[in-house]
KOLLO-845717 format. One record per atom (N, C-alpha, C): x, y, z. Coordinates in pm, whole numbers, padded with zeros to 5 digits, always signed. Layout:
N
XYZ...
END
This chain:
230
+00083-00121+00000+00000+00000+00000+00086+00125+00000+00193+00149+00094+00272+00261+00108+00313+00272-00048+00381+00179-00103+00450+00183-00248+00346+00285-00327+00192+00163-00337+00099+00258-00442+00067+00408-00406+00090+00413-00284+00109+00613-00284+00227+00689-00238+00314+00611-00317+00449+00720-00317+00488+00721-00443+00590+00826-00505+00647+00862-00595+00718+00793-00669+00690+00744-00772+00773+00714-00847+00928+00724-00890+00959+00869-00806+01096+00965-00851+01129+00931-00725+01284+00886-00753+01319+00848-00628+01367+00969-00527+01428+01084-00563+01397+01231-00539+01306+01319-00518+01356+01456-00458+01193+01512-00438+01252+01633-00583+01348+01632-00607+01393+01715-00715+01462+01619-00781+01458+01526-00910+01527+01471-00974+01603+01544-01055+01717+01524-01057+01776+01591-01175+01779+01569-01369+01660+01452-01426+01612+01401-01512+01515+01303-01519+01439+01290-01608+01349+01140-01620+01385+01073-01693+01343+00975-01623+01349+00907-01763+01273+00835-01814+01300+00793-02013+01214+00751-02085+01099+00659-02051+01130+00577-01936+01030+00429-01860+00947+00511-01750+00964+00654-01679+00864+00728-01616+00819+00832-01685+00863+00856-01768+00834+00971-01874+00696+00894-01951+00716+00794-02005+00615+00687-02058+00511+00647-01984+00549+00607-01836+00458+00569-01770+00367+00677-01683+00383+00798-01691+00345+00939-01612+00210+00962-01728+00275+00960-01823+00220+01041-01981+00118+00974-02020+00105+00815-02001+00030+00680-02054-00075+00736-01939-00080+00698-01762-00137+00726-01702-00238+00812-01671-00173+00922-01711-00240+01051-01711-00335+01046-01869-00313+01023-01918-00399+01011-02049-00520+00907-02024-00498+00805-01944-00616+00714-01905-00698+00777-01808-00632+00842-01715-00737+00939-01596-00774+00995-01728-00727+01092-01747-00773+01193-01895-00936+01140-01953-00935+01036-01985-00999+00953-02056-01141+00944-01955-01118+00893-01846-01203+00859-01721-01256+00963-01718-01209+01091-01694-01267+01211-01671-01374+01226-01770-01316+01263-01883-01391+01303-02023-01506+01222-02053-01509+01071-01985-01636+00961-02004-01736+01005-01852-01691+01040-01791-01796+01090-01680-01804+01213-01662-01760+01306-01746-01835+01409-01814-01917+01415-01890-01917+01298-01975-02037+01288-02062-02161+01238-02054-02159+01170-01902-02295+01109-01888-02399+01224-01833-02502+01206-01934-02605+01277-01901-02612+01434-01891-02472+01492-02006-02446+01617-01966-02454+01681-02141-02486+01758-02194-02453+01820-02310-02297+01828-02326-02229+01804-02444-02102+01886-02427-02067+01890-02604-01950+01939-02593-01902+01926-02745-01803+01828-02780-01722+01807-02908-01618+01723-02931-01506+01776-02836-01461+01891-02950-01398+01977-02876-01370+01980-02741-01426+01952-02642-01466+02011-02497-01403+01885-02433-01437+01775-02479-01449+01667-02405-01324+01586-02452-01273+01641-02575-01088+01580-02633-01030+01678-02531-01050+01812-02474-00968+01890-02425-00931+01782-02313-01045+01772-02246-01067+01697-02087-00979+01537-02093-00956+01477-02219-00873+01414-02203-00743+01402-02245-00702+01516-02293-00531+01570-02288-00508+01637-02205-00600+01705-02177-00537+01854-02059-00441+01740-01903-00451+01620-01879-00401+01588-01789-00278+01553-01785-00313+01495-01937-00123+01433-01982-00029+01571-02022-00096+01674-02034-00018+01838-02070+00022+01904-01948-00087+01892-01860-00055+01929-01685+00048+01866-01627+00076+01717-01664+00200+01583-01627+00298+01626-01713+00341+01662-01825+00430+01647-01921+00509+01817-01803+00417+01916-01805+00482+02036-01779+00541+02039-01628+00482+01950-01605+00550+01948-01415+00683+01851-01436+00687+01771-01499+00799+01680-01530+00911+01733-01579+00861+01854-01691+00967+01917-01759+01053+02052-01679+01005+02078-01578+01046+02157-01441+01119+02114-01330+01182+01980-01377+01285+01917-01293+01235+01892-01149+01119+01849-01146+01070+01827-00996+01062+01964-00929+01100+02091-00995+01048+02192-00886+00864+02191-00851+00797+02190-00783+00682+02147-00799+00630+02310-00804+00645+02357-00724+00605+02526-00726+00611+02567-00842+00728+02565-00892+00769+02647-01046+00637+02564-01161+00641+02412-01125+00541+02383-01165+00429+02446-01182+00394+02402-01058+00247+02480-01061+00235+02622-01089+00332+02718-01099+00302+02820-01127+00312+02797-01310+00382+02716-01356+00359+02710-01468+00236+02665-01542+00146+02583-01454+00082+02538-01431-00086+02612-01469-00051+02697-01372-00116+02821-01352-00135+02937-01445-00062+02958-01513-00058+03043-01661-00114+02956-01730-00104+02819-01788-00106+02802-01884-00334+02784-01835-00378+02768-01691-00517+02741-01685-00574+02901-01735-00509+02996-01716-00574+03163-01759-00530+03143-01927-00542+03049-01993-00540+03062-02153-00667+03052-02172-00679+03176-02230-00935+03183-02318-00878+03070-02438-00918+02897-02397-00932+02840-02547-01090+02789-02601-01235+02846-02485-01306+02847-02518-01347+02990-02564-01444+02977-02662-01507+03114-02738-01600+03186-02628-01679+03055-02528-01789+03109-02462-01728+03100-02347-01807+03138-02257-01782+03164-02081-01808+02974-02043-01751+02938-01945-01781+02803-01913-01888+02817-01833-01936+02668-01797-02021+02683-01704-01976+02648-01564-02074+02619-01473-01972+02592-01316-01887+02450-01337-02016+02363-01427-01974+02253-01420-01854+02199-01526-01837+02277-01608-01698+02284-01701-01586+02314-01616-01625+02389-01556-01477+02464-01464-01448+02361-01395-01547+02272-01294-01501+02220-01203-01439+02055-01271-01496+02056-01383-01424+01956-01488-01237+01970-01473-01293+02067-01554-01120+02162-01573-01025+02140-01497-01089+02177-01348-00986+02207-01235-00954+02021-01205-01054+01934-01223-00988+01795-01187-00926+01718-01313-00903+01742-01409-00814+01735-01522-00705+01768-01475-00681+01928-01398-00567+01958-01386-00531+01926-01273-00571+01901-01166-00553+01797-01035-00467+01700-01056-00555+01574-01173-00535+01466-01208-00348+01465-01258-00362+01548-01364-00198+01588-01421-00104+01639-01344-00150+01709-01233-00041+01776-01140+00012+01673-01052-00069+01609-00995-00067+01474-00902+00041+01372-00987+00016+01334-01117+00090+01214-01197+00186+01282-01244+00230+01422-01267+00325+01473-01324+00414+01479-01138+00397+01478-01074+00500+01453-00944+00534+01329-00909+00451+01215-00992+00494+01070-00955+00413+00973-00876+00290+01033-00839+00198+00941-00739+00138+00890-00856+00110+00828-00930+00065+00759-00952-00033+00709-00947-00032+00637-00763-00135+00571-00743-00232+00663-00676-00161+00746-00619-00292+00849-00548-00373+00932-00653-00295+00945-00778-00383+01007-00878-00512+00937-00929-00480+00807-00946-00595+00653-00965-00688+00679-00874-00644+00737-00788-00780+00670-00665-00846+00795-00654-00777+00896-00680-00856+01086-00662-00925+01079-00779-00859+01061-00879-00955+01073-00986-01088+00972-01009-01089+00838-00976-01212+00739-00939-01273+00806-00874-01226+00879-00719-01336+00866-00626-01393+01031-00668-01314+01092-00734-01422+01242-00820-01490+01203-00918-01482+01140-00977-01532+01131-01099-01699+01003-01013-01636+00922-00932-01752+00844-00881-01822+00983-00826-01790+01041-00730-01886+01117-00676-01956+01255-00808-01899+01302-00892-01957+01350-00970-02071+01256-01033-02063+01131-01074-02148+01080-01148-02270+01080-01055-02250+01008-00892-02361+01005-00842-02427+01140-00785-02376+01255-00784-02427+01359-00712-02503+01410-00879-02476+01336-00991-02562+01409-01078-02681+01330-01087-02644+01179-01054-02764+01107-01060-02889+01137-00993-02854+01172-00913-02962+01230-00739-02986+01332-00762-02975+01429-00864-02998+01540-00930-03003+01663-00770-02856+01665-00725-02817+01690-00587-02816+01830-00655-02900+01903-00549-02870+02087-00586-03013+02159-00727-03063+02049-00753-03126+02094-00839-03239+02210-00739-03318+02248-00787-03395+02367-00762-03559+02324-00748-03585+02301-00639-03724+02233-00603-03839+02303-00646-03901+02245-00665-04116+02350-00645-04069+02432-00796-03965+02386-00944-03930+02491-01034-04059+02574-01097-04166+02497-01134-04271+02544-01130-04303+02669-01111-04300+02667-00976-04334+02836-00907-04255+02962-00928-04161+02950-01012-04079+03052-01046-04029+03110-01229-04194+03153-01257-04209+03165-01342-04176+03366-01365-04150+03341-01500-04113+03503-01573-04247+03544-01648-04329+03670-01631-04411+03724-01712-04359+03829-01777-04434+03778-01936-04413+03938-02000-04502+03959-02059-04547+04088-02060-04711+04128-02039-04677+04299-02124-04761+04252-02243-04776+04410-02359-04869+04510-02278-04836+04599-02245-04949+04714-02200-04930+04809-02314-05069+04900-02335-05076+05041-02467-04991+05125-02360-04938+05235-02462-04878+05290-02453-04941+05414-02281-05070+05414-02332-05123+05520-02267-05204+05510-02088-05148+05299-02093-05166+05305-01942-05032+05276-01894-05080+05361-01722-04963+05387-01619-04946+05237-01574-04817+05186-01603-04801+05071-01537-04725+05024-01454-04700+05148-01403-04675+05136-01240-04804+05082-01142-04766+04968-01063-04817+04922-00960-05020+04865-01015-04990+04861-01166-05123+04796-01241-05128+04653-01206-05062+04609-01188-05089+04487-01156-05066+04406-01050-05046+04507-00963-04985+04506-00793-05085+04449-00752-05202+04434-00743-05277+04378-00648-05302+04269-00706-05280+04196-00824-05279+04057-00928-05239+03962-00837-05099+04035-00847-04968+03942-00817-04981+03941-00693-05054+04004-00586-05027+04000-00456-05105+03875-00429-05230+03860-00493-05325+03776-00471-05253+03618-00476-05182+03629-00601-05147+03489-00671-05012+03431-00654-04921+03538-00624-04787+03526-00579-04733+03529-00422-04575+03452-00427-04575+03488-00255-04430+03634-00289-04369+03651-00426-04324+03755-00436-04313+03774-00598-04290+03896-00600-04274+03970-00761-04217+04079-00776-04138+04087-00912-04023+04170-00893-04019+04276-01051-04069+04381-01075-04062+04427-01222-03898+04418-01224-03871+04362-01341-03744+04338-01386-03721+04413-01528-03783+04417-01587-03770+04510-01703-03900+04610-01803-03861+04695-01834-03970+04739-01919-03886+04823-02034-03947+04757-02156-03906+04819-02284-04029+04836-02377-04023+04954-02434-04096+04974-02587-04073+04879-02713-04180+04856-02750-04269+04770-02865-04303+04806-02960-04360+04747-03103-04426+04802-03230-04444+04955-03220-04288+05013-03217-04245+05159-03266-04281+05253-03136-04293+05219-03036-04315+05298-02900-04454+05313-02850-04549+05236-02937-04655+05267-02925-04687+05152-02784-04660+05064-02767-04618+05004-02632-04552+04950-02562-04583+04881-02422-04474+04867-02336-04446+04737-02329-04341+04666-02288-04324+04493-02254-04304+04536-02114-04360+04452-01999-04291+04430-01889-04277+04340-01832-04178+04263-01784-04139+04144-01757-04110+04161-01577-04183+04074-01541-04198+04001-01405-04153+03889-01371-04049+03910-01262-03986+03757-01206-04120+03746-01080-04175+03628-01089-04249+03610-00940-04249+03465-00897-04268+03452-00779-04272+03318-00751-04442+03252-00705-04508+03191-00789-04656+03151-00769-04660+03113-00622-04792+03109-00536-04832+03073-00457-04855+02903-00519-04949+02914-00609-04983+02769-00645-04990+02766-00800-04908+02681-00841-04878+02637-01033-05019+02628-01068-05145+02617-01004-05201+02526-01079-05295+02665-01165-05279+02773-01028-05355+02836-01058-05285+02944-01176-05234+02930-01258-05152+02972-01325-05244+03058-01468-05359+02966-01477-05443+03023-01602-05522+03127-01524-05580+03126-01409-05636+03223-01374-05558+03351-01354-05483+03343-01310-05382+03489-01286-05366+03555-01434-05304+03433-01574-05325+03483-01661-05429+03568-01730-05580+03495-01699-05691+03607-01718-05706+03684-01662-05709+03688-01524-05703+03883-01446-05622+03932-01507-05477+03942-01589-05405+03996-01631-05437+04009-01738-05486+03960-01850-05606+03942-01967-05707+04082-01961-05793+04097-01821-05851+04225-01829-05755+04304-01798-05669+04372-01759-05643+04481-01731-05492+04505-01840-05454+04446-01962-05419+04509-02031-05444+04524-02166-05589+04506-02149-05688+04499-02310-05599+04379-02386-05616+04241-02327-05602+04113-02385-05504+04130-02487-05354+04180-02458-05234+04226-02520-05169+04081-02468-05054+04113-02552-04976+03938-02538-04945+03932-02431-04918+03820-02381-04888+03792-02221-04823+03657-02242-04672+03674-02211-04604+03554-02221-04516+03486-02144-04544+03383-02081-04504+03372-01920-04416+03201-01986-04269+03205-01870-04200+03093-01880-04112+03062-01741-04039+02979-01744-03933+02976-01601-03866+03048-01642-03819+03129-01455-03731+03179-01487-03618+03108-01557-03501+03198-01588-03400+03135-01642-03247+03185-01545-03203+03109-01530-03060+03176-01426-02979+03273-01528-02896+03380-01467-02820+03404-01533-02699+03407-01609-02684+03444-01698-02563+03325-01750-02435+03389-01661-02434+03478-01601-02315+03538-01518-02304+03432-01369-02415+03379-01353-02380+03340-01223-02359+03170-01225-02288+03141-01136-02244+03010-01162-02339+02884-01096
END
């Protein structure tokens, strides 16, 4: 047991590798690599792209700590520049990042020589990612009740606090979140975050809201998170 979690390098600074740990660091790390990138994919959207990154980025994290002569710091600071490279177009999501960061775990760990502790960190993340997605852990309960309205008023009613007593009835809160001009200024959109008292009653609220803005579009969905927040 001690063996499978110690270093490969018989040093804590070697002064070279060689070709039989160089091989066996690089091989390793490409199979975590691999592990990762397959339990990223269950049950998750992703791209080609995204998911080849997730299984090189570990053997690139191993290759660069190796090539730093066992300094591990200098490593990781090298380490560290190379994670602030933009090689996606879009913003990630939480769950990309936290991909990311155990890719580069995985490589930092096998690029110092454990080996075996990298095997077992990366199983037991990648196990607990799979099951904390299975159990759909963190998801957002009662989603239902947290619906977005957007509701056309004419130009020529005040819609301040018009529908304040609607929402008081039917909601346990509501929030005007936006209002913009429509078909050339002649009216208004205003969009409401609220959270329903009860889903069911969902068509009725829609018709009180029906009379009081002369049966103008009214278009209600879940909210949606924002893409800024993680």
């Amino acid at each position: 047991m001690e063996s499978l979690l110690s270093s490969i390098y018989y040093t804590q600074a070697a002064a070279a590798v060689s070709m039989s740990q160089f091989a066996l660091a690089t091989g390793v790390s490409l199979l975590l690599g691999l592990v990762i990138a397959a339990a990223y994919m269950q049950g998750t959207r992703y791209t080609k792209s995204f998911v080849i990154t997730l299984a090189l980025l570990p053997a690139i994290i191993c290759v660069i700590i190796m090539m730093v002569n066992g300094s591990i710091g200098t490593g990781i600071a090298v380490a560290g520049a190379f994670s602030l490279v933009r090689f996606r177009s879009v913003p990630g999501t939480a769950k990309e990042i936290c991909t990311l960061f155990l890719a580069m775990a995985s490589g930092l760990i096998t690029g110092t020589g454990y080996l075996g502790i990298a095997a077992i960190f990366t199983a037991v993340m990648c196990l607990a990612f799979l099951i904390l997605g299975k159990i759909d852990f963190g998801s957002k309960r009662n989603a239902d009740k947290y619906k977005s309205f957007r509701i056309v008023v004419p130009e020529d009613l005040d819609y301040t606090g018009v529908f304040e007593d609607v929402f008081r009835e039917y909601t346990s809160s509501c929030e005007l979140v936006q209002v913009k001009t429509v078909n050339m200024g002649s009216m208004f959109r205003l969009t409401y975050d609220v959270v329903l008292k009860d889903p069911a009653r969902e068509k009725e609220l829609i018709d009180r809201i029906r009379c009081r803005n002369g049966n103008l579009e009214i278009n209600v969905s879940r909210q949606a998170t924002a893409a800024t927040e993680l």
